[in-house]
ROTOR-543351 format. One record per residue: residue number from 1; residue in three letters; z, y, x of N, C-alpha, C in turn. Coordinates in Angstrom, 3 decimals, m for minus. Each point is the difference from the previous one (the first is absolute). Layout:
BEGIN
@n:NUM, res:ALA, nc3:Z, nc2:Y, nc1:X, cac3:Z, cac2:Y, cac1:X, cc3:Z, cc2:Y, cc1:X
...
***
This chain:
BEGIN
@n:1, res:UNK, nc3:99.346, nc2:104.075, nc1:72.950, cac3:m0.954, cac2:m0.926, cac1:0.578, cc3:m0.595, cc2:0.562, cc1:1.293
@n:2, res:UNK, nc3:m0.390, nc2:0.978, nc1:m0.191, cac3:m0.634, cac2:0.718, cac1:1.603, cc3:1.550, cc2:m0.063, cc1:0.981
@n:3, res:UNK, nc3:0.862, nc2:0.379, nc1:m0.138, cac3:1.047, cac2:m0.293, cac1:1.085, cc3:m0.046, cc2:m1.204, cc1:0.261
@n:4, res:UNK, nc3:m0.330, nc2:m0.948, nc1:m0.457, cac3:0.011, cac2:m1.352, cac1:0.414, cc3:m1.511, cc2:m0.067, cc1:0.888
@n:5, res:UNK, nc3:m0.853, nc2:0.404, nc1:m0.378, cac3:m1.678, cac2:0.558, cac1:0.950, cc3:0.691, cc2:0.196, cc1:1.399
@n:6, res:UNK, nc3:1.131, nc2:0.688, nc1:m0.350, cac3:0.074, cac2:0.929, cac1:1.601, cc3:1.062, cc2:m0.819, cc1:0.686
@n:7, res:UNK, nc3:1.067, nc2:m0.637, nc1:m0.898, cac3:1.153, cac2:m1.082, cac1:0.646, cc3:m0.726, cc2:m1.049, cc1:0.992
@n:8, res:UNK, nc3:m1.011, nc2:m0.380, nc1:m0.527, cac3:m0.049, cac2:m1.578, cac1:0.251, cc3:m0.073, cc2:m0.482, cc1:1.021
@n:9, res:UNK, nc3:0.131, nc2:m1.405, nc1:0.475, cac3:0.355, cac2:m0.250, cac1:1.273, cc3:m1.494, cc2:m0.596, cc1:0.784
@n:10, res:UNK, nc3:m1.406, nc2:m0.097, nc1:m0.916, cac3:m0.933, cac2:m0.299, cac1:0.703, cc3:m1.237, cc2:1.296, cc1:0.636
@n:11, res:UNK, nc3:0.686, nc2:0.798, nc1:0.078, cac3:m0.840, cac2:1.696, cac1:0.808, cc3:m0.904, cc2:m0.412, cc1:0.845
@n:12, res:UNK, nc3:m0.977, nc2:0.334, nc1:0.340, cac3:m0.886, cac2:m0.215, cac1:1.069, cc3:0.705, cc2:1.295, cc1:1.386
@n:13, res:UNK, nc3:0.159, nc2:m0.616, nc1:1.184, cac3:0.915, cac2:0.622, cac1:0.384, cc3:m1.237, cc2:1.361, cc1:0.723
@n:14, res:UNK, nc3:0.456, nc2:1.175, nc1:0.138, cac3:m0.582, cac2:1.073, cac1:0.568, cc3:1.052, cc2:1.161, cc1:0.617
@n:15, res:UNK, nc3:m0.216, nc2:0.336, nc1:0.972, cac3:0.879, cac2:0.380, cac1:1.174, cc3:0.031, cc2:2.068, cc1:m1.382
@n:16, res:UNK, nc3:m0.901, nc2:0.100, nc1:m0.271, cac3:m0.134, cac2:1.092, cac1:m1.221, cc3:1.575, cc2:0.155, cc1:m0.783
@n:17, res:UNK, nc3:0.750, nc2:m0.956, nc1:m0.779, cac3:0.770, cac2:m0.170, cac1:m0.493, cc3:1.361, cc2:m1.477, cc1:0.278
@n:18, res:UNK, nc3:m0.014, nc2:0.281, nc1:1.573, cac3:0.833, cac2:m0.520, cac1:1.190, cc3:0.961, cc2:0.908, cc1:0.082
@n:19, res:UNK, nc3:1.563, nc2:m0.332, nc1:m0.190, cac3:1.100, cac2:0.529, cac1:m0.230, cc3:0.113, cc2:0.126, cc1:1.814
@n:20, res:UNK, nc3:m0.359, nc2:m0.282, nc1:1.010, cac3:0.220, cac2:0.059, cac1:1.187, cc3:m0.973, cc2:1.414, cc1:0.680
@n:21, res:UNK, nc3:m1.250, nc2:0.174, nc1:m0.723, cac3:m1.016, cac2:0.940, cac1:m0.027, cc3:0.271, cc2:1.113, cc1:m0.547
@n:22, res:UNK, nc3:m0.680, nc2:1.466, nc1:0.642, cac3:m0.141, cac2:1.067, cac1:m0.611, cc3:m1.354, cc2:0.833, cc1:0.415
@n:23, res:UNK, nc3:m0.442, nc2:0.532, nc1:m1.285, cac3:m1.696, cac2:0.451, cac1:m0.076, cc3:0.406, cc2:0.946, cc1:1.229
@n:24, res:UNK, nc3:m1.607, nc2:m0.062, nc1:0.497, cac3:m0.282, cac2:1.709, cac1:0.790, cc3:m0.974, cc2:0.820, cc1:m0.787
@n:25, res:UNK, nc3:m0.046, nc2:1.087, nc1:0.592, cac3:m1.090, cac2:1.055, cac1:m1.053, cc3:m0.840, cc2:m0.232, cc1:0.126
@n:26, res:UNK, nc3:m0.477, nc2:m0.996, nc1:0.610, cac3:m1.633, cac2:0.068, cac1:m0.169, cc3:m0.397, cc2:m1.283, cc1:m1.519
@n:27, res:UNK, nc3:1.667, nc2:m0.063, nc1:m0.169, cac3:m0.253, cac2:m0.839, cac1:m1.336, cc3:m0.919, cc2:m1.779, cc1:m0.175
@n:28, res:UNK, nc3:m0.236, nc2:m0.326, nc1:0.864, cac3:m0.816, cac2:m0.948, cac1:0.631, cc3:1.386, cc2:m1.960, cc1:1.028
@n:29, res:UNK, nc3:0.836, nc2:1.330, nc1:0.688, cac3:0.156, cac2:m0.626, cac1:1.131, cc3:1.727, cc2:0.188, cc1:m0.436
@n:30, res:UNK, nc3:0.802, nc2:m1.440, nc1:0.513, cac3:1.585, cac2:0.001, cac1:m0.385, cc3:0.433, cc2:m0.042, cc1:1.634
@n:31, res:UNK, nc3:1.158, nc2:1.233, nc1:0.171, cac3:0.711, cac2:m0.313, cac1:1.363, cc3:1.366, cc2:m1.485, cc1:m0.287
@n:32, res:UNK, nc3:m0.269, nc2:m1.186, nc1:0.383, cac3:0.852, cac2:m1.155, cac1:m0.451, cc3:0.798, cc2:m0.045, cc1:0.996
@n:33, res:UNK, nc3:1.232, nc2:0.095, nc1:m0.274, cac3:1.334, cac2:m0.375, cac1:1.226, cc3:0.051, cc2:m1.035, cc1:0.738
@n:34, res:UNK, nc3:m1.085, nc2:m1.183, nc1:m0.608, cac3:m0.015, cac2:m0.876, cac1:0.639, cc3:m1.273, cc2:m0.384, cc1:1.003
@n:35, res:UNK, nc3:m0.715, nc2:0.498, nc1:m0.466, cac3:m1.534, cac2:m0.346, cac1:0.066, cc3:m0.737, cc2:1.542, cc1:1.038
@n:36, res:UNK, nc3:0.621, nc2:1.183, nc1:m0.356, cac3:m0.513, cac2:1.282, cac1:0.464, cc3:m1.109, cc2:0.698, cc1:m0.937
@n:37, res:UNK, nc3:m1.377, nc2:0.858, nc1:0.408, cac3:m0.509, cac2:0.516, cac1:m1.042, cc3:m0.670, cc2:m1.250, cc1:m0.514
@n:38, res:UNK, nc3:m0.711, nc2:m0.685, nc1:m1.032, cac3:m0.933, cac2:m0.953, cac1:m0.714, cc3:m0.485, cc2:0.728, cc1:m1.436
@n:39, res:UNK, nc3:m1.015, nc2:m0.876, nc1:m0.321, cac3:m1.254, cac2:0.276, cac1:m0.882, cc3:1.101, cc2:0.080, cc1:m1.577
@n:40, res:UNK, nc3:m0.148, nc2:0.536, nc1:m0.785, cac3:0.965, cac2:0.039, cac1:m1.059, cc3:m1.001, cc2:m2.092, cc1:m0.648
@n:41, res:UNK, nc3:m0.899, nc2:m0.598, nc1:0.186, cac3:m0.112, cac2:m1.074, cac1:m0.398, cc3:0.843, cc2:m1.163, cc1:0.668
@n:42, res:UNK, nc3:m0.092, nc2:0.494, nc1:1.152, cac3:1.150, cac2:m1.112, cac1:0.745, cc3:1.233, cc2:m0.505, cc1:m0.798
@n:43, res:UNK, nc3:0.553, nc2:m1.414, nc1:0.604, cac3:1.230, cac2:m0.616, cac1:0.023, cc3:0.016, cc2:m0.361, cc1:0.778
@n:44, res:UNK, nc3:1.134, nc2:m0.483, nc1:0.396, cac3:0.983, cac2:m0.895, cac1:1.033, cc3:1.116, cc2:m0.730, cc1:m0.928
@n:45, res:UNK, nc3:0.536, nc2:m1.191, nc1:0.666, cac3:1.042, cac2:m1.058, cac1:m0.310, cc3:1.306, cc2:0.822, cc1:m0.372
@n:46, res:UNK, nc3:0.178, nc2:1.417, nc1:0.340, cac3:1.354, cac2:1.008, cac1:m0.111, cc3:m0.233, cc2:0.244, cc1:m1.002
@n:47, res:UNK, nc3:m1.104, nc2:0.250, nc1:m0.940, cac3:m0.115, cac2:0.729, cac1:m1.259, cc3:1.305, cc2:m0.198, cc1:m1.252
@n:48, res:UNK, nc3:0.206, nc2:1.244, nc1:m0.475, cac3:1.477, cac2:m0.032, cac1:m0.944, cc3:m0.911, cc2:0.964, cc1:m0.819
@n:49, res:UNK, nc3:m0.161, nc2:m0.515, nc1:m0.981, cac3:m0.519, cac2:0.874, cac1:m1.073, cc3:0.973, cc2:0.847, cc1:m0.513
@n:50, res:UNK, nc3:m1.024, nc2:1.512, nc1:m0.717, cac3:1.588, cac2:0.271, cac1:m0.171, cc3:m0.979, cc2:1.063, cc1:m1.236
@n:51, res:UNK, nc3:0.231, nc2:m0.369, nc1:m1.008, cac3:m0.296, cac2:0.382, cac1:m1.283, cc3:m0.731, cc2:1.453, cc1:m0.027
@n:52, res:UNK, nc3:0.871, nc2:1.306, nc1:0.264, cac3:0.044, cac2:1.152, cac1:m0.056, cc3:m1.070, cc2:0.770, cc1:0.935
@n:53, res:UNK, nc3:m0.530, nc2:m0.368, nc1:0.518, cac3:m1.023, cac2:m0.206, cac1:0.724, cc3:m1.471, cc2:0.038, cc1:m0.499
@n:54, res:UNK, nc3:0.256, nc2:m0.654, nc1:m0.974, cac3:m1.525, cac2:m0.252, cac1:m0.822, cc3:m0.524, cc2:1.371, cc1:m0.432
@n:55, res:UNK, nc3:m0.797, nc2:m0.168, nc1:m0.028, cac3:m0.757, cac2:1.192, cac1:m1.001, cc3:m0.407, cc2:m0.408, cc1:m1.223
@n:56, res:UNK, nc3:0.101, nc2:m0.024, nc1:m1.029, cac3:m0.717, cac2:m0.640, cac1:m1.517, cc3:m0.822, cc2:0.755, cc1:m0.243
@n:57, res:UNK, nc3:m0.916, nc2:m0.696, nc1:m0.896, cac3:m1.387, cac2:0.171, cac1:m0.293, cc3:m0.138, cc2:1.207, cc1:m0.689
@n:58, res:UNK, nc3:m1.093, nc2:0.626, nc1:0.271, cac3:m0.338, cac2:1.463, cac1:m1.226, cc3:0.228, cc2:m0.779, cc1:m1.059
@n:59, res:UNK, nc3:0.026, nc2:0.805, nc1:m1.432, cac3:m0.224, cac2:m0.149, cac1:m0.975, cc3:m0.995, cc2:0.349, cc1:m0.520
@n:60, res:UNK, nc3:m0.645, nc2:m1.123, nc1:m1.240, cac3:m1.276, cac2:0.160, cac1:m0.308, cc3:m0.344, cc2:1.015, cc1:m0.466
@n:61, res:UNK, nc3:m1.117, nc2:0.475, nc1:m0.137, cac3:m0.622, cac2:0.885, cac1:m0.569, cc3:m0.657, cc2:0.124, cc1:m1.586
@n:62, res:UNK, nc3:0.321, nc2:0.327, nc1:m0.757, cac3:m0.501, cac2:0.227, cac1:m1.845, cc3:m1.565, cc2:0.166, cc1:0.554
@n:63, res:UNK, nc3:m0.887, nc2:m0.560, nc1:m0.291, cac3:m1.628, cac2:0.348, cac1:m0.154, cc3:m0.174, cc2:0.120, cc1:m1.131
@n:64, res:UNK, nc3:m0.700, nc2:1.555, nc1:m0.310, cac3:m0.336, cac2:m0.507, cac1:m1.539, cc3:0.356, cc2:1.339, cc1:m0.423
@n:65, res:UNK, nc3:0.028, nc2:0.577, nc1:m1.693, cac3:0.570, cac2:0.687, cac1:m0.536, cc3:0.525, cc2:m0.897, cc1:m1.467
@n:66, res:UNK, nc3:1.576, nc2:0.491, nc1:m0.023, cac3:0.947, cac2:m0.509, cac1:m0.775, cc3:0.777, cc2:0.954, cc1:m0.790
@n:67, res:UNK, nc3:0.077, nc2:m0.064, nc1:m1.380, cac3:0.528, cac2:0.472, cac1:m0.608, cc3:1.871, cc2:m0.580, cc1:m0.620
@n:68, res:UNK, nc3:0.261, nc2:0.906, nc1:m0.514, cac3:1.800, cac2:m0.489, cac1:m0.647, cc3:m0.192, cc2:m1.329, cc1:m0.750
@n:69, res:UNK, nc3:m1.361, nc2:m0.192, nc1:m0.804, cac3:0.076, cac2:m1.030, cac1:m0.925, cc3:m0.276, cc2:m1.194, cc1:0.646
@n:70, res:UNK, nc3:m0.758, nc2:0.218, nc1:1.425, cac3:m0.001, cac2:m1.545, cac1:0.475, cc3:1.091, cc2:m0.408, cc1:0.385
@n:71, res:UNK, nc3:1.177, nc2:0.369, nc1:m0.051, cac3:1.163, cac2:m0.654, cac1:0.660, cc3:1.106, cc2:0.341, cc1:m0.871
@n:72, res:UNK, nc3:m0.530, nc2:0.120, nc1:m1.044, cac3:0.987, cac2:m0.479, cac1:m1.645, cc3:0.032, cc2:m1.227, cc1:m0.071
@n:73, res:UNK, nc3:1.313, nc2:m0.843, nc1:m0.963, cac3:m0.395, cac2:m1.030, cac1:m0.093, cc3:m0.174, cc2:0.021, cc1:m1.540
@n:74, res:UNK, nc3:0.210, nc2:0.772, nc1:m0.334, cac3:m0.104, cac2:m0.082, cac1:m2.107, cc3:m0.616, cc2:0.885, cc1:m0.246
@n:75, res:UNK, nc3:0.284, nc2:0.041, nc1:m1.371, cac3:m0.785, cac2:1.372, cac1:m0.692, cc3:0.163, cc2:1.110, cc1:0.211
@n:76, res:UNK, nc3:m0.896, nc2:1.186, nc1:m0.013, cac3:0.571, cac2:1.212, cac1:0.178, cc3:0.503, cc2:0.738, cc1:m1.070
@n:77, res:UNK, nc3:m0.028, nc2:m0.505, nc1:m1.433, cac3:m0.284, cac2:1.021, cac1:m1.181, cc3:2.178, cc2:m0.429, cc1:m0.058
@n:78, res:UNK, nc3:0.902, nc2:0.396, nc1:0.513, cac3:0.753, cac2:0.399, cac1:m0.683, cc3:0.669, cc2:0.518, cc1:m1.191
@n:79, res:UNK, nc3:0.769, nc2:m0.452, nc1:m0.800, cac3:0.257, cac2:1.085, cac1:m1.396, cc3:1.534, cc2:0.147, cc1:0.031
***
């Protein structure tokens, strides 16, 4: 299901993850072959998305303290 998150064909377009674009170090700003340096929020009408590009989200974080038994689903008493 998440590959389909990242397939899909309605992306909000951003020059960030623009198959025509590549980051600079200041991490901010894409040098675009078409366009020259721009804001990594930018688009233009050239935009080609291009999957690999993305960055995906951290993963959440456990809050809390959790033990083995909260994430049993049965009994523990074995025989």
């Amino acid at each position: 299901m998440r590959l389909k998150k990242l397939l899909r064909k309605n992306i909000e377009p951003r020059c960030t993850y623009c198959a025509h674009g590549s980051p600079l170090a200041d991490g901010e700003r894409i040098a675009c072959r078409k366009r020259g340096v721009v804001n990594g929020t930018d688009h233009c009408r050239s935009f080609r998305y291009d999957p690999l590009r993305r960055t995906p989200p951290k993963p959440a974080v456990l809050r809390g303290h959790f033990t083995d038994a909260d994430f049993s689903l049965g009994d523990t008493d074995e025989e």
